[in-house]
C-alpha positions as CSV (number, residue, x, y, z in Angstrom):
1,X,-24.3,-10.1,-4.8
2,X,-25.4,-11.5,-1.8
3,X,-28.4,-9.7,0.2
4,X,-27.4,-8.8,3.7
5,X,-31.0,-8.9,6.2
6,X,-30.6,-7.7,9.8
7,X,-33.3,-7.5,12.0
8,X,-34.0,-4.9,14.7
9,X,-32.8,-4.7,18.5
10,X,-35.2,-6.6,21.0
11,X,-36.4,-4.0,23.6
12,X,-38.0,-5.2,26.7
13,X,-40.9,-2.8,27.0
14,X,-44.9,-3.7,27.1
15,X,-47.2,-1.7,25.6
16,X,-48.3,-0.3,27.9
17,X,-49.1,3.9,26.6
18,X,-50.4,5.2,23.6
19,X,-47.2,6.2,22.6
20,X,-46.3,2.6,22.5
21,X,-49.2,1.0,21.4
22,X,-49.3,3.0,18.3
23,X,-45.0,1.7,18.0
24,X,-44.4,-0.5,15.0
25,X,-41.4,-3.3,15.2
26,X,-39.6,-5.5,14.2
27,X,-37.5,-4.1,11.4
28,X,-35.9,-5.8,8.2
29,X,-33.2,-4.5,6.2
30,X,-32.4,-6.6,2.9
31,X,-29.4,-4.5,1.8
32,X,-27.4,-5.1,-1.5
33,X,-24.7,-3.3,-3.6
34,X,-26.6,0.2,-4.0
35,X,-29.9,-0.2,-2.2
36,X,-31.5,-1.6,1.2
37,X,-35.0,-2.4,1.5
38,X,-36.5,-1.9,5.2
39,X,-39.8,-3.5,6.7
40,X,-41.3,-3.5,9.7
41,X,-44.4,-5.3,11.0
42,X,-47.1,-2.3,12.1
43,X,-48.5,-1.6,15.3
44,X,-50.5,-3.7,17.7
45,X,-53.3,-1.2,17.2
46,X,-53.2,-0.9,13.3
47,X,-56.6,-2.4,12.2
48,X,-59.1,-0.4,10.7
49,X,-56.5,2.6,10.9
50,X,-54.3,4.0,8.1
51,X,-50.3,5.0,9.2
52,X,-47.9,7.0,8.2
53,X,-44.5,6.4,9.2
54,X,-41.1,8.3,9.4
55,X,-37.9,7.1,8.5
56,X,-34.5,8.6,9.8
57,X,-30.9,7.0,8.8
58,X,-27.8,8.0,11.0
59,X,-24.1,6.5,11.3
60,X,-24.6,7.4,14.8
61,X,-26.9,4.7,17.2
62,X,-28.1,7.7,19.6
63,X,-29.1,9.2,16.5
64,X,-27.4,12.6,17.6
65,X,-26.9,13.4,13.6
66,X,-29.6,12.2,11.1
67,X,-28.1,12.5,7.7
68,X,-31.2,11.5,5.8
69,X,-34.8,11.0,6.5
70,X,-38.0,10.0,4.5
71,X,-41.7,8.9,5.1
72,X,-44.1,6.1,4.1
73,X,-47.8,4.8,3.6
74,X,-46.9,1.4,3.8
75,X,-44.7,-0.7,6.2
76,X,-41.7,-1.0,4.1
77,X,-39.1,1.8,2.5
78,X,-36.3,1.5,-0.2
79,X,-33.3,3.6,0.3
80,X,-30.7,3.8,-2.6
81,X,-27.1,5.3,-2.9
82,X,-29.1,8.5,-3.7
83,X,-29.7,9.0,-0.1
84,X,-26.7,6.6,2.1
85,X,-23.2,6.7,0.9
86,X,-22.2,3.2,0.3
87,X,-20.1,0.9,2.3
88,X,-20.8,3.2,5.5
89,X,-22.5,2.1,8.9
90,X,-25.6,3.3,9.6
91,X,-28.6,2.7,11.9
92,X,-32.4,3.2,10.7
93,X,-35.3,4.0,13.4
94,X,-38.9,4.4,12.3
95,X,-42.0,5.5,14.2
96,X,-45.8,6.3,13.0
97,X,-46.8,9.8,13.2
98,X,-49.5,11.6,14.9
99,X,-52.8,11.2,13.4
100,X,-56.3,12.8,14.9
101,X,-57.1,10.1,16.9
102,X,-53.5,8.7,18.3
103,X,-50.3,10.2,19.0
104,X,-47.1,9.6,17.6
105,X,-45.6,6.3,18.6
106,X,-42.3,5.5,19.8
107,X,-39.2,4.8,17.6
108,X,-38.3,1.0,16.8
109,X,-34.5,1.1,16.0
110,X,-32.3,-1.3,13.3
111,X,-29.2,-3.1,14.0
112,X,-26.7,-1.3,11.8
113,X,-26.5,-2.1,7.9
114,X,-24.6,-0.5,5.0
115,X,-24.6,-0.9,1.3
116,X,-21.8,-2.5,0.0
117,X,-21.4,-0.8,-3.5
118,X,-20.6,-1.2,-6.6
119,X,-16.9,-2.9,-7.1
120,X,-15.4,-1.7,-10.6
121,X,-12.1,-2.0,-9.9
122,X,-9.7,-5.4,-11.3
123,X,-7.0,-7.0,-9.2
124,X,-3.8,-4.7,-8.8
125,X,-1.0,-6.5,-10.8
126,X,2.2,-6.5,-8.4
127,X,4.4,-5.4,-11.4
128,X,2.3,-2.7,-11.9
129,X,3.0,-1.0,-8.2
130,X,5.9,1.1,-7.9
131,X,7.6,3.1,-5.7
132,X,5.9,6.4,-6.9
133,X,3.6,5.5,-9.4
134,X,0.1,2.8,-9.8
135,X,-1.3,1.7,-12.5
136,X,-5.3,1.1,-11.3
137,X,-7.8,-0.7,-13.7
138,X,-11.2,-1.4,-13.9
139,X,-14.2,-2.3,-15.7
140,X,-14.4,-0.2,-18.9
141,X,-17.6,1.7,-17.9
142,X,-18.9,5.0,-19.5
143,X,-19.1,7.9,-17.3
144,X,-16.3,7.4,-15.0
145,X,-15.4,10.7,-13.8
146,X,-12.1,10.6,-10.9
147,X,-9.6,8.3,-8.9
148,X,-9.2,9.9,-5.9
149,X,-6.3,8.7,-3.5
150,X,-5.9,8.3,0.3
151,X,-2.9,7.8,1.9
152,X,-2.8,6.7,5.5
153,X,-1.8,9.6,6.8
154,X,-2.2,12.8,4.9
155,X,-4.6,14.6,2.4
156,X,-6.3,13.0,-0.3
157,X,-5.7,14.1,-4.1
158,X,-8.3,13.6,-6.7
159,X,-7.3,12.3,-10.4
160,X,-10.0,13.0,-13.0
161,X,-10.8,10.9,-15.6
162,X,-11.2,11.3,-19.2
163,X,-13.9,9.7,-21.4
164,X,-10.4,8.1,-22.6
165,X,-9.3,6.9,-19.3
166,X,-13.2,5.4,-18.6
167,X,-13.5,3.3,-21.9
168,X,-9.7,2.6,-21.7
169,X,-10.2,0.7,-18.1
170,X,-6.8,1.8,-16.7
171,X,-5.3,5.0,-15.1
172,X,-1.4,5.6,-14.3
173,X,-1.2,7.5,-11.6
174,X,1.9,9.4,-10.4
175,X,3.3,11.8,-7.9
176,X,2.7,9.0,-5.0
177,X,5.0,8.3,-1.7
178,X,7.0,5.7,-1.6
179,X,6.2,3.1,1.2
180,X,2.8,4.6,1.8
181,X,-0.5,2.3,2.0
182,X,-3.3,4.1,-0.1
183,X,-6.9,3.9,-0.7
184,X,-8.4,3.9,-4.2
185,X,-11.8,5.3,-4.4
186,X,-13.6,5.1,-8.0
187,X,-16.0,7.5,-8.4
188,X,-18.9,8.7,-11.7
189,X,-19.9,12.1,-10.5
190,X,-20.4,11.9,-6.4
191,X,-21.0,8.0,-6.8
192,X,-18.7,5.4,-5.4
193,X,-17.9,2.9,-8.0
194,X,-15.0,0.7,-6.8
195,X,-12.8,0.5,-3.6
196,X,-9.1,-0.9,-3.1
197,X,-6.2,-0.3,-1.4
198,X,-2.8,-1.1,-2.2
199,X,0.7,-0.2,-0.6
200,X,3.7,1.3,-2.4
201,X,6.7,-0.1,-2.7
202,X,9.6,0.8,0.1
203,X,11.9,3.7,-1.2
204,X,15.2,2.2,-2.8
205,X,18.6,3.7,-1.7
206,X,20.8,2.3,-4.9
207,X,24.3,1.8,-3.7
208,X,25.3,2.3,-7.7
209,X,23.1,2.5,-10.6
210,X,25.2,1.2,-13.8
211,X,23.9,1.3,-17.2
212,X,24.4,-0.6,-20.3
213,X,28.2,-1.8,-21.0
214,X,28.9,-0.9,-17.8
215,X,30.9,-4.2,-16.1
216,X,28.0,-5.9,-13.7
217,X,30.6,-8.7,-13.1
218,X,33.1,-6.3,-11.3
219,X,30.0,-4.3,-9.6
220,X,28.7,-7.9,-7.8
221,X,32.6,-8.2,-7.0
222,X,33.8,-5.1,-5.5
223,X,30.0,-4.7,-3.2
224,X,29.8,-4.2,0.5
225,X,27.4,-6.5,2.5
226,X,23.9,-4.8,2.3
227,X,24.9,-3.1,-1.6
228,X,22.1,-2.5,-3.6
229,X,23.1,-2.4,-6.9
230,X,20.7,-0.6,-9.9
231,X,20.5,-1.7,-13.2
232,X,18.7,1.5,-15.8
233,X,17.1,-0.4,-18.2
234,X,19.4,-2.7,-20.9
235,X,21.5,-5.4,-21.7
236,X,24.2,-6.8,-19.2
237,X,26.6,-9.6,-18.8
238,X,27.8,-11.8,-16.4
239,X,28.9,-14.9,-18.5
240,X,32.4,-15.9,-17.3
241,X,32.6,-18.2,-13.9
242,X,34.5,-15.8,-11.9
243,X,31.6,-13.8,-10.8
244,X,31.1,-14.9,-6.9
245,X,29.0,-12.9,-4.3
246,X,31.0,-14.0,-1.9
247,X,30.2,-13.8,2.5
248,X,27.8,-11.0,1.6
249,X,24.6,-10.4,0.7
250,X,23.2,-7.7,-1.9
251,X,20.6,-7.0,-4.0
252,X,20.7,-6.5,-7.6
253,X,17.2,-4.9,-9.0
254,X,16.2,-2.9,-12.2
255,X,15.6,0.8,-11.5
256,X,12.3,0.4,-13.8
257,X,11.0,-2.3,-12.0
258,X,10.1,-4.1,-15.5
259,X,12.0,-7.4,-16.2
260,X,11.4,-6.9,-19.7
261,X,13.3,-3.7,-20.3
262,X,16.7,-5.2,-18.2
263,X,18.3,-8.6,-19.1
264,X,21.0,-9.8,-17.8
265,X,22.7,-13.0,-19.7
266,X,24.6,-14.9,-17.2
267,X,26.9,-17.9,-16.7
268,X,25.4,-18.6,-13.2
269,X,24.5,-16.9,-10.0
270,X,26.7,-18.0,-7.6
271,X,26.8,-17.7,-3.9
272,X,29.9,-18.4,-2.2
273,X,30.6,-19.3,1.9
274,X,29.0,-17.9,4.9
275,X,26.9,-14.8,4.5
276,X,26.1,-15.4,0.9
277,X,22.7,-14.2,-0.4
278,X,20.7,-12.3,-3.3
279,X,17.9,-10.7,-4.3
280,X,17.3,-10.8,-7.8
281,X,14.6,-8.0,-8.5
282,X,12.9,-6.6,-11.7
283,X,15.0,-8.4,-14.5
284,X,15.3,-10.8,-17.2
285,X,17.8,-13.7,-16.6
286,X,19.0,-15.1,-19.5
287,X,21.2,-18.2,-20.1
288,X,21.5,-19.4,-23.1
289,X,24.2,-17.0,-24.4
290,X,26.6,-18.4,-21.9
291,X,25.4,-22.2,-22.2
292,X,24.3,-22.0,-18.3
293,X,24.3,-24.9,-16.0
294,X,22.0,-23.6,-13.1
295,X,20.9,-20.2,-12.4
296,X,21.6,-20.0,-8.7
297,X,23.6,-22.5,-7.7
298,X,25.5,-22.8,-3.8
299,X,29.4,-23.4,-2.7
300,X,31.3,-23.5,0.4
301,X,34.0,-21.8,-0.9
302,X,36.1,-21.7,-4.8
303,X,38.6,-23.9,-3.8
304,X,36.4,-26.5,-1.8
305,X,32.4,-26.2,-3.5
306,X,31.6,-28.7,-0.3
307,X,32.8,-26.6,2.7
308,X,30.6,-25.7,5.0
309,X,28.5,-22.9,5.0
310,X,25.7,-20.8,6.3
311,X,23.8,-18.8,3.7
312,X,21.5,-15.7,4.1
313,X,18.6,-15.6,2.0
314,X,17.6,-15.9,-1.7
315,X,15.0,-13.8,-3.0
316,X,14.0,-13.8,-6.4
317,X,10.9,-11.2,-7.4
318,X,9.4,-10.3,-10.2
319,X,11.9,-11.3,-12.7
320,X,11.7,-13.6,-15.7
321,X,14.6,-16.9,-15.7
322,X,15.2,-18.7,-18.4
323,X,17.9,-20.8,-20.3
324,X,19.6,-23.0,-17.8
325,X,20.1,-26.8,-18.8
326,X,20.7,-28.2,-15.3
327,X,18.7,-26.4,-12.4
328,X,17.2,-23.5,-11.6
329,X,18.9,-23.7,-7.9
330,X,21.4,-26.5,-6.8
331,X,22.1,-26.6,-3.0
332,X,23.6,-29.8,-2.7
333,X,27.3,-29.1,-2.8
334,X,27.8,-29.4,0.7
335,X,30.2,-32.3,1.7
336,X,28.0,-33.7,4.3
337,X,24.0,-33.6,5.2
338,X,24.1,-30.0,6.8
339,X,26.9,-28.6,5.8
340,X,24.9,-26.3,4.0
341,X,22.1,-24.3,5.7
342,X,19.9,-21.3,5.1
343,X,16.9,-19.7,6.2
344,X,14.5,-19.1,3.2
345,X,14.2,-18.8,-0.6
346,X,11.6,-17.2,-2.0
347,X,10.3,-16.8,-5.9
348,X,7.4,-14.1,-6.3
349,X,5.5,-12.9,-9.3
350,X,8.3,-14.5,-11.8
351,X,8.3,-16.6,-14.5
352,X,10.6,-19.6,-15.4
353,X,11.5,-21.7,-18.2
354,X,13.5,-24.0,-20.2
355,X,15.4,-25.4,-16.7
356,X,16.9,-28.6,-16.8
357,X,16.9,-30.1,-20.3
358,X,13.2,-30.6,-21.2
359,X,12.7,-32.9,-18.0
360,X,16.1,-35.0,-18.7
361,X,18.2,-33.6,-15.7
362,X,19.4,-35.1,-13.2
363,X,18.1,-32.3,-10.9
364,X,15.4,-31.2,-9.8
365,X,13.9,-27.3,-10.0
366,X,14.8,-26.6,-6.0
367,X,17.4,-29.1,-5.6
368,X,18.2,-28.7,-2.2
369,X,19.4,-32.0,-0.7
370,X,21.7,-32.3,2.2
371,X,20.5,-28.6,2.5
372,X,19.1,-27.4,5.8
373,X,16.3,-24.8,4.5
374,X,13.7,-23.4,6.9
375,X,11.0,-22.1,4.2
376,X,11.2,-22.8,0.5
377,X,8.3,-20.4,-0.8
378,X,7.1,-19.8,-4.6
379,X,4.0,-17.7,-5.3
380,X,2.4,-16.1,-7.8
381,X,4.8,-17.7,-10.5
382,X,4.4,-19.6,-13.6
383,X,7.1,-22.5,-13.9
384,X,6.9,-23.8,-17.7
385,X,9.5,-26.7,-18.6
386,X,11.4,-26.0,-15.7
387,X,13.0,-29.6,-14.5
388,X,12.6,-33.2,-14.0
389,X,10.6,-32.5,-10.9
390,X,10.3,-29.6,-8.6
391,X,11.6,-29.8,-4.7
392,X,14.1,-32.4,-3.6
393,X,15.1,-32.4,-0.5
394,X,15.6,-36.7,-0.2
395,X,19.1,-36.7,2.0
396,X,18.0,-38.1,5.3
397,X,19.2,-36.2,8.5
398,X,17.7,-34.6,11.7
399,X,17.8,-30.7,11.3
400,X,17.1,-27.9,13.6
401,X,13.7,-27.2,12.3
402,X,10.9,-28.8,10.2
403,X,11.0,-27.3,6.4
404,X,8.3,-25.8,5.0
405,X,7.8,-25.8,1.1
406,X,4.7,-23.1,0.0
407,X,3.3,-23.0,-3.2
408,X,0.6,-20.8,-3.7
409,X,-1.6,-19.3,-6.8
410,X,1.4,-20.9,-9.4
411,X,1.0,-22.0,-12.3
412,X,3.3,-25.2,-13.4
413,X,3.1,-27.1,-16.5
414,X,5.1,-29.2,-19.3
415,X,7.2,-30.6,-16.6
416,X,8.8,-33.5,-15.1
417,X,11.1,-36.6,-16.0
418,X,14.2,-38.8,-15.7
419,X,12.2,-41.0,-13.2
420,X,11.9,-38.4,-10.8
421,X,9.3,-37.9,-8.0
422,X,7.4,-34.5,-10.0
423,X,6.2,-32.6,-7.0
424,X,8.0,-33.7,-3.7
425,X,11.4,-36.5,-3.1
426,X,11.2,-35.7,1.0
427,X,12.8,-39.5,1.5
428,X,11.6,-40.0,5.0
429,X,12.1,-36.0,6.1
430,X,9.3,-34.8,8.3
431,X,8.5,-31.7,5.5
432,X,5.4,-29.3,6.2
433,X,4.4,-29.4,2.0
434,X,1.7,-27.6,0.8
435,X,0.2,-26.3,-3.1
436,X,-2.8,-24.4,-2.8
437,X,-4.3,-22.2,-5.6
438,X,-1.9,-23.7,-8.0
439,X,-2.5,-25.5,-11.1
440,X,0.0,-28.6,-12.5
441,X,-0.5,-29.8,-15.8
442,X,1.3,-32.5,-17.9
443,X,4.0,-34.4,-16.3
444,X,6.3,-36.2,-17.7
445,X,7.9,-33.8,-20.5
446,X,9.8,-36.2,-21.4
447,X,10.8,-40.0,-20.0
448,X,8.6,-41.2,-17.0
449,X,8.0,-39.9,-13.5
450,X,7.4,-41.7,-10.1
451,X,3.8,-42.9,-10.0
452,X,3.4,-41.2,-7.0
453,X,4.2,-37.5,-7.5
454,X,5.4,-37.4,-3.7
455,X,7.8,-38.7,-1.6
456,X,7.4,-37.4,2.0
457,X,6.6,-40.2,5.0
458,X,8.8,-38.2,7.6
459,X,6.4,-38.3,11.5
460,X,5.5,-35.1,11.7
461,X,5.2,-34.2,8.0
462,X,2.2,-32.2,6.9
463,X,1.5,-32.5,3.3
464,X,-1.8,-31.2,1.7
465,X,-2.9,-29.9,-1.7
466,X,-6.0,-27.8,-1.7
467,X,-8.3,-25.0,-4.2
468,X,-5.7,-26.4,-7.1
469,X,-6.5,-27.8,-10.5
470,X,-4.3,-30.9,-12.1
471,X,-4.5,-32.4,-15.2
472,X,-2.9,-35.0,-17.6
473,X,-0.5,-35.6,-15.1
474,X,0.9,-39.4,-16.1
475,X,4.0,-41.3,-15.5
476,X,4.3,-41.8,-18.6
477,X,4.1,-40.2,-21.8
478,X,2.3,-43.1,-23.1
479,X,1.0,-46.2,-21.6
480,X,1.6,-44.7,-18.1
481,X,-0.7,-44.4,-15.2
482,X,-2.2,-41.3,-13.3
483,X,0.0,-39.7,-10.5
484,X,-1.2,-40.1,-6.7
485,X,-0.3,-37.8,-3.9
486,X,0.7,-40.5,-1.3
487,X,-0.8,-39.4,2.2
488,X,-1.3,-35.7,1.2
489,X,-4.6,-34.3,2.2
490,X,-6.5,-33.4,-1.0
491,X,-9.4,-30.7,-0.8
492,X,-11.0,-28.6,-2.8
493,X,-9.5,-29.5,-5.9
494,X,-10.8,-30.2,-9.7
495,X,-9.2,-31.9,-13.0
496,X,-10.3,-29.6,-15.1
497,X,-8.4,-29.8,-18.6
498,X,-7.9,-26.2,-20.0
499,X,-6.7,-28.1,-23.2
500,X,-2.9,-27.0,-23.0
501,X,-0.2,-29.3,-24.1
502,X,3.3,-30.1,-22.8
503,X,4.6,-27.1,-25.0
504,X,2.2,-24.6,-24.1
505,X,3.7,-21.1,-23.0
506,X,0.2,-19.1,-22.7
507,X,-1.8,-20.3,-19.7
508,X,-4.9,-17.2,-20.0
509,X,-7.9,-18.8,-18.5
510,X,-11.0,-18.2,-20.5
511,X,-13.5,-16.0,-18.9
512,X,-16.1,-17.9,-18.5
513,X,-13.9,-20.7,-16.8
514,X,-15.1,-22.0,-13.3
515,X,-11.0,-21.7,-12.0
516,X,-11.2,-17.8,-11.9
517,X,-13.5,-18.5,-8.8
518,X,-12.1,-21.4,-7.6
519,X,-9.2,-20.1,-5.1
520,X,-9.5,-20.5,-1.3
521,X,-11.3,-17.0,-1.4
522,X,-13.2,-17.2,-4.0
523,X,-10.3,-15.8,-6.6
524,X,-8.4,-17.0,-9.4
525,X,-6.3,-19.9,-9.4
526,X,-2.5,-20.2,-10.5
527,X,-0.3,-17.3,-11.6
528,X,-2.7,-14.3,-11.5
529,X,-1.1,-12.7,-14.4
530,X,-3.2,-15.5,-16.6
531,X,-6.8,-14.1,-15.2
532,X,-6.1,-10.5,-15.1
């Protein structure tokens, strides 16, 4: 913990009276997680005498409240959570009292300090946010007594903790408002122990909730624009190319929130013409039942795939994706550069894997070219032999905007091949490109890679990789040289090797490792799930 010292407000007067003669000044505060230590330097008139000083704390500057006060001998107190709530402003004044000889001085007042507490609380995990319900964890710790809850508007409830719940390090907490932004306050008796705040999720109006062996395939078909259809937790199918979400766009989600309790097998996703988007939410996607080529893949219309369309939005979010042997998304059906446009696709907090035949595609994770995209953003997601490389987007053209492809706090490894570019194939695009907080790790999986793992020399591109770790990424498997980055700006970054190979599935970073510190704010880098 870092040691916060302030100093006191300069005030203009000489000394002029008693009163002020007798005035100490200049006050310290060294203030830390559950106690502040003030000095001040004593009076003009001190020598040969002996003080004694008094001490009053107040959140109020005028000092109209005083909600603690002390004394002292010596030029110096220590205050402790004991006597100041923590993380709360407050303002110190001290003055010498009244002895036989001198009367009381004036008061010397501090800037404001607060103590910043003790932080016992762990990183929320998104998955783990609901639209009712937390789950909250925290540093096992022995006499953890209550949770209690804030909502921005409305009372606070309290949620007492067993010796269980303490030693267990995690509460689930129900009953909540859906929507609502909350504050978290740990407490062991009256003391604060941890502070967070989190926001629950927005309330869900299913259109129709279907449960296992109930036909998925004719639900996607028979939706309105805006549906939102509810999957209760099993086993569903969509395996047969005649599923098409077709000039609409709906949202298919599973009611528990928790991909691993709601799989669907599929064929493909496919979004047809004009209007077209998804968003995937809570569920397993899993294609090797159905021998899938891609999992989302684009078309103009069934009886022309390169007809010209304008597509919504693709958001996949805390799902799991697995099992296709081409792509994960193939947007380049269009018959000419353009043809094809849409605003964004987004992948949050999922995980992907075994895309695009161990490396030996032909197509790339995001292939998007001819495409017109406007954002193309992946975070908090863990991409494990998922393609021959990740974002191509190499079909020249002048577009409406500048792209922008996002990656941040991902984890990708075991990738790459077919003498594709691994990270970026931008041609001579102007593309806004940036990995931060990410961590790439052994390209090629299979065949070789372009020595340099980007392509992107477009005027006006921006590409930078920052706060990320890379490592035994070659474009070769053997005899090959080390990837460059072309004239991406590289900061903040380390090659640290956590030992995995190109077959590695678990990416947990030890606890002692220097990458659980090493994001842009001091967090953990890659998929968060793998420092929780």
């Amino acid at each position: 913990m870092v040691a916060v010292v302030s100093s006191c407000k300069k005030e203009d007067d000489a000394p002029t009276d008693p009163a002020r003669i007798f005035k100490p000044s200049d006050i310290k505060i060294t203030s830390g997680e559950t106690s502040a230590k003030l000095t001040w330097t004593t009076p003009l008139m001190s020598t040969g005498k002996t003080f004694k000083y008094s001490i009053d704390f107040s959140t109020d500057s005028l000092f109209a409240t005083v909600n603690y006060s002390t004394t002292a001998d010596t030029a110096g107190v220590t205050v402790t959570e004991d006597n100041l709530a923590v993380r709360t402003k407050y303002y110190a004044r001290v003055k010498a009292n009244a002895t036989e000889s001198q009367p009381e001085s004036k008061y010397v007042r501090s800037s404001a300090f607060q103590l910043t507490g003790i932080q016992l609380f762990l990183l929320i995990r998104d998955n783990e946010i609901k639209e009712n319900s937390i789950t909250l964890r925290y540093t096992p710790t022995v006499g953890l007594t209550s949770i209690v809850l804030t909502p921005a508007t409305g009372a606070a409830t309290t949620t007492t903790l067993s010796a269980g719940d303490a030693s267990a390090g995690l509460k689930a907490i129900t009953g909540l408002t859906a929507g609502t932004k909350y504050t978290a306050e740990l407490f062991a008796g009256t003391k604060s122990k941890g502070i967070t705040t989190f926001t629950t999720l927005a309330p869900t109006t299913y259109t129709v909730k279907l449960n296992p062996g109930d036909d998925l395939a004719a639900a996607i078909t028979s939706a309105a624009n805006g549906a939102i259809i509810g999957l209760n937790p099993g086993i569903y199918n969509i395996t047969a190319l005649s599923t098409f979400i077709t000039q609409k766009t709906i949202t298919i989600k599973s009611t528990s929130g928790n991909p691993t309790d709601t799989k669907v097998n599929f064929k493909e996703i496919d979004l047809e013409g004009t209007g077209a988007g998804v968003t995937l939410s809570g569920l397993e996607f899993d294609g090797t039942s159905a021998a899938a080529l891609y999992f989302i893949n684009f078309i103009g219309t069934q009886a022309s795939n390169g007809a010209a369309a304008t597509f919504t939005n693709v958001v996949v979010d805390n799902c799991i994706a697995h099992g296709a042997t081409t792509a994960f998304l193939r947007g380049d059906r269009g018959t000419a550069a353009r043809d094809f446009k849409i605003t964004g696709i987004t992948v949050n907090n999922s995980i992907v894997y075994d895309m695009g035949a161990n490396g030996s595609s032909a197509y790339y994770t995001f292939h998007v070219n001819k495409m017109q995209f406007n954002t193309l953003t992946v975070s908090k997601s863990t991409f494990y032999n998922a393609g021959p490389g990740l974002v191509t987007a190499s079909t020249t053209y002048t577009g409406d905007v500048i792209p922008t492809v996002s990656i941040t706090n991902s984890t990708f490894n075991g990738f790459g091949g077919n003498a594709k570019y691994a990270l970026l194939d931008a041609n001579t695009n102007p593309i806004n490109f940036t990995i931060q907080n990410s961590i790439l790790a052994n390209t090629p999986k299979s065949g070789t890679v372009n020595a340099a793992a980007i392509r992107g020399t477009g005027t006006g591109s921006a590409l930078r990789i920052s706060n990320s770790n890379y490592f035994n990424l070659f474009s070769a498997l053997t005899g090959g040289t080390a990837l460059t980055f072309g004239t991406a700006t590289l900061a903040s970054n380390q090659s640290i090797n956590m030992g995995w190979t190109a077959t590695t599935t678990d990416f947990t970073l030890p606890a002692s490792s220097p990458l659980r510190s090493a994001g842009s704010t001091g967090g953990p880098i890659g998929d968060p799930r793998w420092a929780y």
